[in-house]
C-alpha positions in Angstrom: 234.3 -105.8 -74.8 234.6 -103.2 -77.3 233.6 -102.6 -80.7 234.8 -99.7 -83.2 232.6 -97.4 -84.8 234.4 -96.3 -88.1 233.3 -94.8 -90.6 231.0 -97.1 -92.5 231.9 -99.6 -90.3 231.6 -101.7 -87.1 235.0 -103.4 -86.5 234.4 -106.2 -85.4 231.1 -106.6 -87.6 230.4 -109.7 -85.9 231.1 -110.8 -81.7 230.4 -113.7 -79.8 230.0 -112.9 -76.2 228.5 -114.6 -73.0 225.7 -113.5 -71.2 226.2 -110.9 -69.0 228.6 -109.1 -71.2 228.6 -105.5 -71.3 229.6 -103.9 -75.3 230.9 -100.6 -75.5 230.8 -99.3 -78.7 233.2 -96.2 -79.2 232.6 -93.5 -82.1 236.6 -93.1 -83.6 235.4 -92.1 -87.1 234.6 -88.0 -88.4 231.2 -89.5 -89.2 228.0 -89.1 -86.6 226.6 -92.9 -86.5 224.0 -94.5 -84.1 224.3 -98.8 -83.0 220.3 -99.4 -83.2 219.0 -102.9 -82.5 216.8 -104.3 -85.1 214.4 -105.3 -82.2 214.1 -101.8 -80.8 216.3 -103.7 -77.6 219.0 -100.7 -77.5 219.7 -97.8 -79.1 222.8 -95.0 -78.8 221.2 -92.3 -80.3 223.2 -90.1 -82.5 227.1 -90.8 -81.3 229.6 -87.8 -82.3 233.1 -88.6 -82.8 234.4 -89.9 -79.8 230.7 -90.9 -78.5 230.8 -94.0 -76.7 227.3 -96.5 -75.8 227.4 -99.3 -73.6 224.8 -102.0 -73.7 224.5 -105.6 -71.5 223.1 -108.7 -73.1 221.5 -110.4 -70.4 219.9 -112.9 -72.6 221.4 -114.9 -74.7 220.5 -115.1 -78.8 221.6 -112.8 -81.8 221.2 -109.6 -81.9 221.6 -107.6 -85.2 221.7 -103.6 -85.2 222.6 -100.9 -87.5 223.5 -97.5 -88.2 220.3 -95.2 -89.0 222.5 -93.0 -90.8 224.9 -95.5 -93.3 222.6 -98.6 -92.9 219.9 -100.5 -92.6 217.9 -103.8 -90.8 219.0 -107.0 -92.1 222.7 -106.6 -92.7 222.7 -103.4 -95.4 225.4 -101.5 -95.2 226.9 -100.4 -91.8 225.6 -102.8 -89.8 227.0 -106.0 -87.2 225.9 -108.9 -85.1 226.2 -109.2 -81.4 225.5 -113.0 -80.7 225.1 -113.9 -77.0 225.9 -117.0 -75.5 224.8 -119.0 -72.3 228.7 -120.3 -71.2 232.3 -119.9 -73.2 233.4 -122.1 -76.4 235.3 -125.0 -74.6 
């Protein structure tokens, strides 16, 4: 499952996925960014353009992260939602 990294953006802000599920966020904006968890549970470092970070949820609950650089904890600014599931919506 992937997930842009745009400049000032995460596109989409917001996935559902099921456990097990591996993201792979991918830098395609001029901007540096980072995708840092708001529980310190992953964190890219600084992604360049054309940086790519991969992360598996192997738990399932919601996970929200950030940029370091254009956001901030609890939804300001460039920032998304991973939320993990324990099976697929019927």
């Amino acid at each position: 499952t992937n997930v842009a990294v745009v400049d000032n953006n995460f596109a989409p802000s917001k996935i559902t996925v099921v456990r097990g599920t591996t993201i792979v966020w991918a830098n395609q904006g001029s901007a540096s960014h980072t995708v840092t968890a708001e529980d310190g549970s992953f964190d890219s470092t600084t992604l360049s353009r054309g940086g790519t970070f991969s992360h598996t949820f192997t738990e399932p609950g919601i996970f929200p992260y950030y940029c370091q650089f254009h956001g901030g904890p609890h939804g300001e600014a460039m920032s998304g939602t991973v939320i993990v599931t324990d099976k697929p919506a019927p």
